[in-house]
C-alpha positions in Angstrom: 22.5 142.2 108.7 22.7 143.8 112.3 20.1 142.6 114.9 17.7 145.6 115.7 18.4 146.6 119.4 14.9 146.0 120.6 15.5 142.2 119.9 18.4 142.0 121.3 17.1 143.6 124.6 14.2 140.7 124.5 16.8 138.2 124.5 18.6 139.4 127.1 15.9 139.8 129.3 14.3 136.7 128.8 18.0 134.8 129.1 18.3 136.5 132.8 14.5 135.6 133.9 14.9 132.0 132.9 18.0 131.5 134.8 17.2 133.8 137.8 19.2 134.7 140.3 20.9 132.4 143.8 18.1 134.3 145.7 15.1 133.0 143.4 16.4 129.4 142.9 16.6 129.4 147.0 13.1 130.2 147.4 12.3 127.8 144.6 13.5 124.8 146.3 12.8 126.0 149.5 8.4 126.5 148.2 8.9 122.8 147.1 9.0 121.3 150.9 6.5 121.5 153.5 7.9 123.8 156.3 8.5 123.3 160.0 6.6 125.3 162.0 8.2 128.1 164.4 7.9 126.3 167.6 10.1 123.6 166.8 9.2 119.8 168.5 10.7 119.2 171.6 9.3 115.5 171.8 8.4 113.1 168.8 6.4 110.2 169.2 8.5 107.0 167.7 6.3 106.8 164.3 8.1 105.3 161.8 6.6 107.5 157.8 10.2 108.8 156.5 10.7 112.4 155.5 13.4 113.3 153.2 14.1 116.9 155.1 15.9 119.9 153.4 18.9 121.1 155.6 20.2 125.4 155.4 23.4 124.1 153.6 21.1 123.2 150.7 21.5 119.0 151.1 19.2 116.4 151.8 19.0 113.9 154.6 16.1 111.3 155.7 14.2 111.2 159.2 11.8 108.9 160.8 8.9 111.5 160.9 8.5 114.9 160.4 8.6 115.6 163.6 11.9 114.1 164.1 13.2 116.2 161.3 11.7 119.4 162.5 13.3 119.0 166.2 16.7 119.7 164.2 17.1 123.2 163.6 19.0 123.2 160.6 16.1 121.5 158.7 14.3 124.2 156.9 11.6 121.9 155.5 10.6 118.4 154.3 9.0 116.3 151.8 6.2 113.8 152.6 8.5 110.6 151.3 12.1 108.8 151.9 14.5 110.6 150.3 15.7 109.1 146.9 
């Protein structure tokens, strides 16, 4: 029994929004941290609440505060906790 075209078209297009595209799982992960502001820190008090800070090649790496993650200019956000 052949598939009617219109059903087939539905799956397809529902297979290629679920698994999006480079571009849209970037922005996704990127949405998920809290980002560094513009200006970025020249000076951090020495406050020890961890951050576990997103870097532009897409890994993770822990700092000592969120300022201390932000004066490094290839962190592109953080989250609020250590990283795990």
């Amino acid at each position: 029994m052949p598939v009617p075209t219109a059903v087939l078209a539905l799956v397809i297009v529902s297979l290629g929004a679920c698994a999006g595209g480079p571009e849209a799982r970037k922005a996704k992960r990127y949405a998920e941290h809290q980002q560094c502001p513009e200006q970025r820190p020249q000076l951090c008090t020495m406050e020890y609440v961890p951050v576990c800070a997103l870097l532009e090649n897409g890994r993770r790496k822990e700092y000592a505060s969120a300022c201390n993650a932000c004066s490094d200019t290839e962190v592109i956000g953080y989250n609020p906790d250590a990283c795990p």
